[in-house]
KEKE-3310 file (N, C-alpha, C; in steps of 0.2 Angstrom, whole numbers, plus 5000, padded with zeros to 4 digits):
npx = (4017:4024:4040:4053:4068:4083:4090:4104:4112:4119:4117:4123:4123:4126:4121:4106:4103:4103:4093:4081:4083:4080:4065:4060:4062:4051:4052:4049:4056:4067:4077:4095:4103:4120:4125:4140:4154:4166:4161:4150:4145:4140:4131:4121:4110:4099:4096:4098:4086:4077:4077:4072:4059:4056:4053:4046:4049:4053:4064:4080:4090:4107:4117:4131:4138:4139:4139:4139:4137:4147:4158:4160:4161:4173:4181:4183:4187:4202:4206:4211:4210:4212:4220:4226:4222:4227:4227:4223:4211:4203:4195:4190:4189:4178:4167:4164:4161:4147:4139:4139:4129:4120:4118:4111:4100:4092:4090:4081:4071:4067:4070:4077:4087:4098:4105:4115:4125:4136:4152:4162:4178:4177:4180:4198:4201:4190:4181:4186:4186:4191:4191:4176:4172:4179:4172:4159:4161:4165:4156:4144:4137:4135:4130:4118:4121:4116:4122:4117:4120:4132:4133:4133:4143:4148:4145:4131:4114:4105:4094:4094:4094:4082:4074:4069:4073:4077:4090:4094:4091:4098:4115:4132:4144:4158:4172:4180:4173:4159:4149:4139:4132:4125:4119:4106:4102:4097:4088:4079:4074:4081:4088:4103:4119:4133:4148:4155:4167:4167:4177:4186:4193:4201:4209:4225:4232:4228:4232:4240:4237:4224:4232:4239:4227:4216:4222:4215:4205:4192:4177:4162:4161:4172:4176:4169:4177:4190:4189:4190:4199:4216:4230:4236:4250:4255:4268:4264:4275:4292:4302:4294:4293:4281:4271:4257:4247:4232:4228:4216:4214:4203:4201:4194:4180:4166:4173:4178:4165:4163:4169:4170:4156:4158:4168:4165:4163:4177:4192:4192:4198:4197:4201:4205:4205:4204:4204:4211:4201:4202:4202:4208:4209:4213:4221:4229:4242:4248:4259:4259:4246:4250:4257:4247:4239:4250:4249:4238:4241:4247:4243:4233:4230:4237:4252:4264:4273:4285:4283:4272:4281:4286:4278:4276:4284:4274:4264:4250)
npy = (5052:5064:5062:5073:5078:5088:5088:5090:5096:5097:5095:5086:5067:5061:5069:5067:5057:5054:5060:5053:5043:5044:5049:5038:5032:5040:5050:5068:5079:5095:5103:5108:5120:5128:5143:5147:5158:5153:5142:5129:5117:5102:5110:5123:5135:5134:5123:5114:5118:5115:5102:5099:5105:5094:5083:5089:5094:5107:5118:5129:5141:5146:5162:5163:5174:5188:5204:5204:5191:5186:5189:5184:5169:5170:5173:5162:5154:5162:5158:5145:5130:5116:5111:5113:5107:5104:5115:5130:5124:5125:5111:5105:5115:5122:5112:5111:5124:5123:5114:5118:5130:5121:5115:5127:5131:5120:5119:5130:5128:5115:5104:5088:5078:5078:5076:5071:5067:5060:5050:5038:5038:5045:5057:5063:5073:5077:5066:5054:5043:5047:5062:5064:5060:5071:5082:5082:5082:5094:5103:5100:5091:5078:5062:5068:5068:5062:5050:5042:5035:5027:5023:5011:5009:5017:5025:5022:5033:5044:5045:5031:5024:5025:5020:5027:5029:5013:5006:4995:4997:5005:5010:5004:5010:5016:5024:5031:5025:5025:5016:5009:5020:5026:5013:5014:5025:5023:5015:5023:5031:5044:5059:5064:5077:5080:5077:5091:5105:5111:5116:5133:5136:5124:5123:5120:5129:5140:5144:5152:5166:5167:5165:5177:5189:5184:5189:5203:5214:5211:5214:5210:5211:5210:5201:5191:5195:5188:5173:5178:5182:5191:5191:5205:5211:5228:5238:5253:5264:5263:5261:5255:5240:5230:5238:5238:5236:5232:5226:5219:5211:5208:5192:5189:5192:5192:5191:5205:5212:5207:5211:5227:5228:5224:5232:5245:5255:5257:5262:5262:5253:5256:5251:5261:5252:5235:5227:5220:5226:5235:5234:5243:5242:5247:5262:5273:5278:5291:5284:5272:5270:5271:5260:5252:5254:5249:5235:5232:5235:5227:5213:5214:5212:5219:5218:5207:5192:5198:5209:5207:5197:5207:5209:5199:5196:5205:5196:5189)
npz = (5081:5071:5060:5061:5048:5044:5031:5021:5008:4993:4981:4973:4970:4982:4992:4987:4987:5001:5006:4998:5007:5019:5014:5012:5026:5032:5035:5037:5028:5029:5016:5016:5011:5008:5001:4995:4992:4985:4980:4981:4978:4971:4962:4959:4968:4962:4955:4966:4971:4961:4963:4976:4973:4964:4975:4983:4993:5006:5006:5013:5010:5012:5012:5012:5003:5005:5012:5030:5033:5023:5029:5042:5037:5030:5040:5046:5034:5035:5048:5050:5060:5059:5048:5030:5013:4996:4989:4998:5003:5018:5023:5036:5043:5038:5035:5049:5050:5044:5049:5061:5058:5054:5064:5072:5064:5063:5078:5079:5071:5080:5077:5079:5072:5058:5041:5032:5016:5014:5014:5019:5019:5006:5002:5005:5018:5024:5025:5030:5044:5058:5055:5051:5065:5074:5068:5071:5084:5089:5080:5089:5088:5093:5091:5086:5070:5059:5044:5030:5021:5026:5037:5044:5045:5055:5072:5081:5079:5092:5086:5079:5089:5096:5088:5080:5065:5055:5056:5049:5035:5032:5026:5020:5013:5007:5001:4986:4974:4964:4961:4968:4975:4961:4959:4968:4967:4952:4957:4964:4955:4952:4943:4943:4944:4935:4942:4944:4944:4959:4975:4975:4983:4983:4972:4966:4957:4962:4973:4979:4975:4983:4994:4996:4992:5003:5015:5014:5018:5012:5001:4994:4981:4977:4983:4970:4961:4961:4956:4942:4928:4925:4938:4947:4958:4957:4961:4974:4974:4971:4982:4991:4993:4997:4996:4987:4972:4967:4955:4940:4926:4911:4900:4891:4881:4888:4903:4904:4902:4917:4924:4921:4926:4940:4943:4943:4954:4958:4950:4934:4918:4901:4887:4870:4861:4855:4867:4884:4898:4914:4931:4945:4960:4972:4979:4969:4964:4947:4940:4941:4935:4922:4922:4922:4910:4902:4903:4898:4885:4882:4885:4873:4856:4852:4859:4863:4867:4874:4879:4890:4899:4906:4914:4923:4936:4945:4943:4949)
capx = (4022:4029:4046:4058:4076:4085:4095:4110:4109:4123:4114:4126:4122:4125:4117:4099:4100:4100:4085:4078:4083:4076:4062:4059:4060:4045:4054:4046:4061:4070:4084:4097:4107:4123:4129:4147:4159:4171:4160:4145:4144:4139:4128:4120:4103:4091:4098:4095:4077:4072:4077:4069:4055:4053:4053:4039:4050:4055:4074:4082:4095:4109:4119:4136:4142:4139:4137:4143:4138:4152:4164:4160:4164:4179:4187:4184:4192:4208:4209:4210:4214:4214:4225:4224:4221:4233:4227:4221:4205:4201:4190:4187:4184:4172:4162:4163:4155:4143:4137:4137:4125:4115:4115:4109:4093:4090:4087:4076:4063:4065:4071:4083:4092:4103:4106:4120:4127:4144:4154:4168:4183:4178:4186:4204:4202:4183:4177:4190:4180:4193:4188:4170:4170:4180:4167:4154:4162:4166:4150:4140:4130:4136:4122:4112:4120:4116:4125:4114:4124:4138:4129:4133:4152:4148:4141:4122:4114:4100:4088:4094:4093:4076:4070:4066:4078:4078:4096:4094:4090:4103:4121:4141:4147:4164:4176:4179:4169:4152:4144:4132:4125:4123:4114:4103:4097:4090:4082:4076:4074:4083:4093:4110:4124:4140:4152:4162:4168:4170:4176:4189:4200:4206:4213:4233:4232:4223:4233:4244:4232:4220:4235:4238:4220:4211:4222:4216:4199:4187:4169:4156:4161:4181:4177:4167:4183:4195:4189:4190:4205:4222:4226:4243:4251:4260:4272:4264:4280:4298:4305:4291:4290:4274:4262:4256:4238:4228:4224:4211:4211:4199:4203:4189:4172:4163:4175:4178:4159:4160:4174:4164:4150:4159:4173:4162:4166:4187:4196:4192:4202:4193:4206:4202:4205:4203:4210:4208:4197:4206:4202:4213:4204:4216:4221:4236:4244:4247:4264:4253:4241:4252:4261:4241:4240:4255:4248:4232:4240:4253:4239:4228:4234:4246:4257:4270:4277:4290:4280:4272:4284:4288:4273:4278:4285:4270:4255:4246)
capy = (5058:5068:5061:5077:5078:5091:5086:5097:5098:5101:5096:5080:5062:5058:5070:5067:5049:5055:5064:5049:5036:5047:5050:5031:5030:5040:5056:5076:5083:5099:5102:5115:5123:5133:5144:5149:5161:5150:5136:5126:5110:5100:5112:5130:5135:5133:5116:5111:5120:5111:5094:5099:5104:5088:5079:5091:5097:5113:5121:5134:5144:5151:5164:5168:5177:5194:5207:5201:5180:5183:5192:5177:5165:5173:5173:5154:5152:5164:5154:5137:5129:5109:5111:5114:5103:5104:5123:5133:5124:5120:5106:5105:5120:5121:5110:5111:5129:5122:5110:5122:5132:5118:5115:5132:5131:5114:5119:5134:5121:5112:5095:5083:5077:5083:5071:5073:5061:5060:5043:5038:5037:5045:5064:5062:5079:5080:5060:5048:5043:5053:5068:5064:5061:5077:5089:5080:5082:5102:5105:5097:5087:5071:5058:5070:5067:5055:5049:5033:5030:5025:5024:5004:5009:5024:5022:5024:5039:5044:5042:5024:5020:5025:5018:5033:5028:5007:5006:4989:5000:5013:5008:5005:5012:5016:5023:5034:5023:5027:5013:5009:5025:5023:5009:5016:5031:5019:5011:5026:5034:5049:5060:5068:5078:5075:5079:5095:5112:5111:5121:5136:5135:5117:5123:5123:5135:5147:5146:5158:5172:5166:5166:5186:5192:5182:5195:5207:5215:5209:5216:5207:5213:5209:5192:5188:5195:5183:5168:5178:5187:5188:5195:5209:5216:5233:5242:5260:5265:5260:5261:5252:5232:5227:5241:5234:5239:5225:5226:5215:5213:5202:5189:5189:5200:5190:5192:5212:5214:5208:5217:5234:5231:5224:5240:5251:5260:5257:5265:5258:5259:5252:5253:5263:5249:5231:5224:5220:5231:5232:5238:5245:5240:5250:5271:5271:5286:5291:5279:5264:5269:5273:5256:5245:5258:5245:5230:5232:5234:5221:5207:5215:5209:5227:5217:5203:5188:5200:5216:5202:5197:5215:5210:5192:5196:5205:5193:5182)
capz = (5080:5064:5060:5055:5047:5044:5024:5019:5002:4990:4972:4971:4971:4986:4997:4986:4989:5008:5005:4998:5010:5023:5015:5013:5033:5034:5037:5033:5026:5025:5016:5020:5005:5010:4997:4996:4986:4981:4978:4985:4979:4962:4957:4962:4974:4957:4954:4972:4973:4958:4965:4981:4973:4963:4981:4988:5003:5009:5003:5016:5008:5019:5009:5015:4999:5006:5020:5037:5033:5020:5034:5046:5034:5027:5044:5047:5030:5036:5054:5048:5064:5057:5042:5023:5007:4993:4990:5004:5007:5025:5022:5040:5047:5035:5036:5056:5051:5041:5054:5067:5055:5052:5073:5075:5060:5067:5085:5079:5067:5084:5073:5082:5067:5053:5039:5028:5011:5017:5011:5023:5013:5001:5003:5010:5023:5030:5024:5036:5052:5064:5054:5054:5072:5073:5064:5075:5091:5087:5078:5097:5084:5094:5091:5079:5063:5052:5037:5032:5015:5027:5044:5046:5047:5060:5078:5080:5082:5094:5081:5078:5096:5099:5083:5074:5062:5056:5056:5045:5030:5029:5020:5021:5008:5009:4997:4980:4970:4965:4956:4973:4973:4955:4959:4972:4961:4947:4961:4968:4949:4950:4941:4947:4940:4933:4946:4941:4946:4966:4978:4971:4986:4982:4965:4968:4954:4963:4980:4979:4973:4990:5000:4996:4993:5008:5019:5014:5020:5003:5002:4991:4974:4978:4984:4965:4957:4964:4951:4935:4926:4925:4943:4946:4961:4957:4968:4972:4974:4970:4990:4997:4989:5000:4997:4981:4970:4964:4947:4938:4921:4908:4897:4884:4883:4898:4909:4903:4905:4923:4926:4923:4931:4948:4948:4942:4960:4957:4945:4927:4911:4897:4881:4866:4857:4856:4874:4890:4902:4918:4934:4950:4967:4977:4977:4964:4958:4940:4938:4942:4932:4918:4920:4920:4902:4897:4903:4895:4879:4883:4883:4867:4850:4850:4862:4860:4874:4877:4883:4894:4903:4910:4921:4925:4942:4948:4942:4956)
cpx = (4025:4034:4049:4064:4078:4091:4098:4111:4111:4121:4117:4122:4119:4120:4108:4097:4101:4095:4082:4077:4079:4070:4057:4058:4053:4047:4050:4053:4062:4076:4086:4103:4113:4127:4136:4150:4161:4170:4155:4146:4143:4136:4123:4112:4098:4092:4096:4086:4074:4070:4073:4060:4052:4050:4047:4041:4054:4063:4075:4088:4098:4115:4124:4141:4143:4139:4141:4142:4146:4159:4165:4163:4171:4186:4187:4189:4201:4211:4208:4214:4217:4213:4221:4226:4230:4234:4227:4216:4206:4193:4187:4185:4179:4168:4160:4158:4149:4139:4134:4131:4118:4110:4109:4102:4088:4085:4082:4070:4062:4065:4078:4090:4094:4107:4111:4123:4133:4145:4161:4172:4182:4181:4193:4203:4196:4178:4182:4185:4184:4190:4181:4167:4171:4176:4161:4154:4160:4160:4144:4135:4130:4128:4117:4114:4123:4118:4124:4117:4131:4139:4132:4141:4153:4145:4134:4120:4109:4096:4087:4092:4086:4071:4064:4068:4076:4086:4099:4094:4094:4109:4126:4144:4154:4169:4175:4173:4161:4147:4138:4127:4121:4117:4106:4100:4094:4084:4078:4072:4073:4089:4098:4115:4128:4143:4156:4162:4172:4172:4183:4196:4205:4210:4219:4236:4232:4226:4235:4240:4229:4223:4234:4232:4217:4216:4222:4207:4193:4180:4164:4158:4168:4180:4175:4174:4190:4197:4190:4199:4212:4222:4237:4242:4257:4261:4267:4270:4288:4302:4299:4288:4283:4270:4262:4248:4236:4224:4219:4210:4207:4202:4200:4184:4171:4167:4178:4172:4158:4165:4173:4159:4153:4165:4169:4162:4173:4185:4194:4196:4200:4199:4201:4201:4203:4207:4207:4204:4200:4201:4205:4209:4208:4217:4228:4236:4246:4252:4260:4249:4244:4256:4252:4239:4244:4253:4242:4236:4247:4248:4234:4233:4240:4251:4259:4271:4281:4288:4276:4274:4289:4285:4274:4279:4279:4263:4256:4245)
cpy = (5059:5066:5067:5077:5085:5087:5091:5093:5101:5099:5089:5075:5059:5063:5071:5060:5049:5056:5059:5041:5038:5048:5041:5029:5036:5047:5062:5078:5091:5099:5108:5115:5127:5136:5149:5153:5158:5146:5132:5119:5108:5105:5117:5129:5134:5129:5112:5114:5117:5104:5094:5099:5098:5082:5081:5091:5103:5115:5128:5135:5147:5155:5168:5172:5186:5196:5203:5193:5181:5185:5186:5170:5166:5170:5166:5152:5154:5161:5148:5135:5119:5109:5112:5108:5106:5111:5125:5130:5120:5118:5107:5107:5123:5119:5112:5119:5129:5121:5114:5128:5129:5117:5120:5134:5123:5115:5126:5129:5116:5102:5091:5081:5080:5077:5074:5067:5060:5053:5043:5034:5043:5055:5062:5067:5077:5073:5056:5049:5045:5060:5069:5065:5068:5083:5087:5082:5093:5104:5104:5094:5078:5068:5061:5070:5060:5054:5044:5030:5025:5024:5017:5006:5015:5019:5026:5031:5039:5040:5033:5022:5021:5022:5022:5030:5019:5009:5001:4992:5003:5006:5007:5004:5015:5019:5031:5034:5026:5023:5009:5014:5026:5021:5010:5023:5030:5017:5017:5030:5041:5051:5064:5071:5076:5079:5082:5102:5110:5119:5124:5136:5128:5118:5125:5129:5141:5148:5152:5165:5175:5168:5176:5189:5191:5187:5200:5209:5215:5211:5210:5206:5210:5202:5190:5190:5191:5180:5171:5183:5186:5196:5198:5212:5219:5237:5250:5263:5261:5259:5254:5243:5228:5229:5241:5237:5231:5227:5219:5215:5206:5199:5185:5193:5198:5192:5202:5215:5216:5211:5226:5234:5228:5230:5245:5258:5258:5261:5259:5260:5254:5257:5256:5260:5242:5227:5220:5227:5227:5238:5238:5245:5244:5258:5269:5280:5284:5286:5272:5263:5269:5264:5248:5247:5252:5238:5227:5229:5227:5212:5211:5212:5214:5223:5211:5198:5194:5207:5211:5200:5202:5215:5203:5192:5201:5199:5189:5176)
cpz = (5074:5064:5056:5054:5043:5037:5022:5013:5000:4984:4970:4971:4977:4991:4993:4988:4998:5009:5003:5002:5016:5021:5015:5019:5035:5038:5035:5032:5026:5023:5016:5013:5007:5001:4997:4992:4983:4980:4981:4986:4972:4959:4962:4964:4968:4955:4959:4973:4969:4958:4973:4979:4968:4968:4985:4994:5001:5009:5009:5012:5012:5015:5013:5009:4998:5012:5023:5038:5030:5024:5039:5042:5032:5035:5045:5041:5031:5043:5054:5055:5062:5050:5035:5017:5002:4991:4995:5006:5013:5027:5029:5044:5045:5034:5044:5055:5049:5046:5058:5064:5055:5057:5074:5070:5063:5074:5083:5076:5073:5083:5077:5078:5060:5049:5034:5022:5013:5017:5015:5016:5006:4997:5008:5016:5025:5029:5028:5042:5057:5060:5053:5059:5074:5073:5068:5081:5092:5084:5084:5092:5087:5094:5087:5074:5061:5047:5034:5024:5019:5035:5048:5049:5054:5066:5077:5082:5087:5092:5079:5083:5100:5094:5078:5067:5061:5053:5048:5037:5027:5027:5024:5017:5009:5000:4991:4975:4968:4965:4963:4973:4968:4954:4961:4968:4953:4951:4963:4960:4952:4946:4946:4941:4940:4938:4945:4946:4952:4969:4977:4974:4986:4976:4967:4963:4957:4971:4981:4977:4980:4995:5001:4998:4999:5016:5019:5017:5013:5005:4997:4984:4973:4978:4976:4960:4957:4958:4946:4935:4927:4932:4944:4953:4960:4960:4968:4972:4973:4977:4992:4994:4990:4998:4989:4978:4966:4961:4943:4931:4917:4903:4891:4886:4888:4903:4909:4904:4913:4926:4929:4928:4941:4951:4945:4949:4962:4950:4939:4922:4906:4890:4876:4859:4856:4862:4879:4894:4909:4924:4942:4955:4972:4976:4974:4964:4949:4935:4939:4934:4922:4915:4919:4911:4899:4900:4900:4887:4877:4882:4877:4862:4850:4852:4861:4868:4876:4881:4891:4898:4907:4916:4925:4933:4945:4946:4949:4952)
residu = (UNK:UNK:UNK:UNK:UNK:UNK:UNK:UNK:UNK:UNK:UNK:UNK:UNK:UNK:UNK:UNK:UNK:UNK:UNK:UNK:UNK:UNK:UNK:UNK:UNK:UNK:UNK:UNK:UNK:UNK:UNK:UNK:UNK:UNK:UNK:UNK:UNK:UNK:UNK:UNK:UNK:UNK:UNK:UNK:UNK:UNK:UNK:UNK:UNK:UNK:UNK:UNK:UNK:UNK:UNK:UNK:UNK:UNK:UNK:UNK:UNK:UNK:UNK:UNK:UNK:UNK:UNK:UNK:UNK:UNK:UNK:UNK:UNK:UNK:UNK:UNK:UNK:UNK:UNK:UNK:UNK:UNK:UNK:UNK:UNK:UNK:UNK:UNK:UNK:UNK:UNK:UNK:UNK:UNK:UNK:UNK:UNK:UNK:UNK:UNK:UNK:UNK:UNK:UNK:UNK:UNK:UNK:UNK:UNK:UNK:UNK:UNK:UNK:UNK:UNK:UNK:UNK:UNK:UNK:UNK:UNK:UNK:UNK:UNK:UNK:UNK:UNK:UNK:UNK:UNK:UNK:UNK:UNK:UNK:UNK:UNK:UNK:UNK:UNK:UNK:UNK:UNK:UNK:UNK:UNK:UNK:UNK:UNK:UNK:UNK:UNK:UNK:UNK:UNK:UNK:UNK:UNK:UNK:UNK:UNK:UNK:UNK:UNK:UNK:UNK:UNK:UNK:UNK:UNK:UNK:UNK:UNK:UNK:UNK:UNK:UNK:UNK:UNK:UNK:UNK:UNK:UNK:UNK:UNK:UNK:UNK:UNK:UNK:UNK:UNK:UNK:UNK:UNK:UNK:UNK:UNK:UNK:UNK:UNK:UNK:UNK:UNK:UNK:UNK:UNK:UNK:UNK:UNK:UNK:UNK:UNK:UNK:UNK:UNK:UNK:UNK:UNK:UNK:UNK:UNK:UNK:UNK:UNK:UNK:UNK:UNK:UNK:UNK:UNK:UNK:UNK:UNK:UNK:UNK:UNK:UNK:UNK:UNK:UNK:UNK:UNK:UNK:UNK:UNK:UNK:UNK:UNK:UNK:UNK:UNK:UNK:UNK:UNK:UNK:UNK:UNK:UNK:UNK:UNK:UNK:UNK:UNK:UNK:UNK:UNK:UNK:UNK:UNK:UNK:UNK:UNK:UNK:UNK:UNK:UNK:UNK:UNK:UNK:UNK:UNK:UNK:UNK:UNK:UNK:UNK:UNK:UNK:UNK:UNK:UNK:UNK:UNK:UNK:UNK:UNK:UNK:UNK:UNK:UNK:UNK:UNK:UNK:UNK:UNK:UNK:UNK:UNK:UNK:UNK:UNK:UNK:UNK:UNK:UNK:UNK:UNK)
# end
């Protein structure tokens, strides 16, 4: 009989040297790619597909950056029921979504297990073995997920228990550290990347922005505006302090480019000189627009600290 797994598959260290531990028990692999707005993993779906297809197994990609994926997802991020990081990420309903994603591609391929790189200890929020068990119990993947870098210090799964799985083989790794997997990926000779970027909602810079924006009802283009620019809410009126317009402005050409091309259906104001390109995501009247006029020219060289901090109490 075919042994299959199920490998999720974020482009990092750890979870290729799953994929190769598994493939070393004699597994068919797929691995399962989720990508996310605010962040995926070490490294994006054409990083992971070409490490997939150096391996000679099969990448499912699951795209919740738009349409009704990125509304389903959105709301898991806004009803965090087990807590938030030092930003707003909720590491664990996160993953718990993931997982129940993974559940539900899983039992379509008709695969029992779902293998994951996951190192106890080594995330504070969604790596502890209560938050493991946790996402396990809530995801109903009890006994189908495997984490064979860290599998010794877990209880068995199924798979071990029927001797799908040699259990003797897999790891107990534990920790921060790296220099095991390290080891384990000469041995295995692969490459890996350097561990950067991450996910956007762990930035404590960036909470306060999340906090405001993430209640507001965001489309496709809204949600990719988030990460860039310097970001304004200005009163539409002088009476009412809440009903605010969410201005966007850029902070070099790159981010002025994507600014046009993602408000190109908002209000744009593209200076007649050298500036920022801003655009207004909300219905503003002509006061509004008369005071993004002075903010525009408030960050181009015309403007001074001092016109700048005219805007200080609206920025995100």
């Amino acid at each position: 009989m075919e042994k299959k797994a199920i490998v999720m598959l974020s482009g990092g260290l750890d979870s290729r040297l799953a994929l190769k531990i598994m493939q070393e028990q004699g597994f068919k692999i797929t691995t399962l790619f989720f990508k996310f707005p605010f962040g995926t993993g070490c490294c994006d779906e054409d990083c992971s597909f070409n490490f997939s297809q150096l391996q000679r197994v099969k990448l499912k990609i699951l795209d919740y950056t738009k349409g009704k994926a990125l509304q389903e997802y959105l709301k898991t991020i806004k009803d965090a029921r087990y807590g938030r990081g030092k930003g707003i990420n909720p590491c664990i309903d996160c993953r718990i979504f993931m997982f129940k994603k993974a559940k539900e591609f899983a039992d379509m391929e008709k695969i029992d297990l779902i293998v994951t790189g996951e190192v106890v200890g080594e995330r504070p929020m969604s790596q502890t073995k209560n938050a493991m068990s946790l996402i396990e119990e809530k995801s109903e993947l009890k006994g189908r997920l495997l984490r064979p870098l860290s599998a010794k210090l877990l209880p068995e799964t199924e798979a071990e228990k029927k001797g799908l799985v040699d259990r003797e083989k897999l790891y107990e790794i534990h920790g921060r550290k790296r220099g095991k997997q390290m080891a384990l990926a000469k041995m295995f000779d692969i490459s890996y990347p350097t561990p950067a970027g991450g996910c956007l909602l762990c930035e404590k810079s960036l909470a306060e922005r999340f906090k405001k924006l993430l209640g507001r009802e965001l489309n496709d283009n809204e949600i990719k505006l988030i990460e860039i620019g310097r970001h304004f809410m200005i009163p539409k009126n002088k009476e009412v302090s809440d009903n605010n317009c969410w201005i966007v402005i850029g902070r070099n050409e790159k981010e002025n480019n994507i600014i046009e091309f993602l408000g190109k259906d908002y209000d744009l104001i593209t200076p007649d000189f050298i500036g920022p390109t801003a655009v207004i995501i909300d219905k503003c009247g002509k006061e509004v627009k008369e005071k993004v006029k002075e903010l525009i020219k408030a960050y181009s060289k015309q403007g001074n600290l001092k016109d700048r901090k005219k805007f200080e109490r609206y920025k995100l």
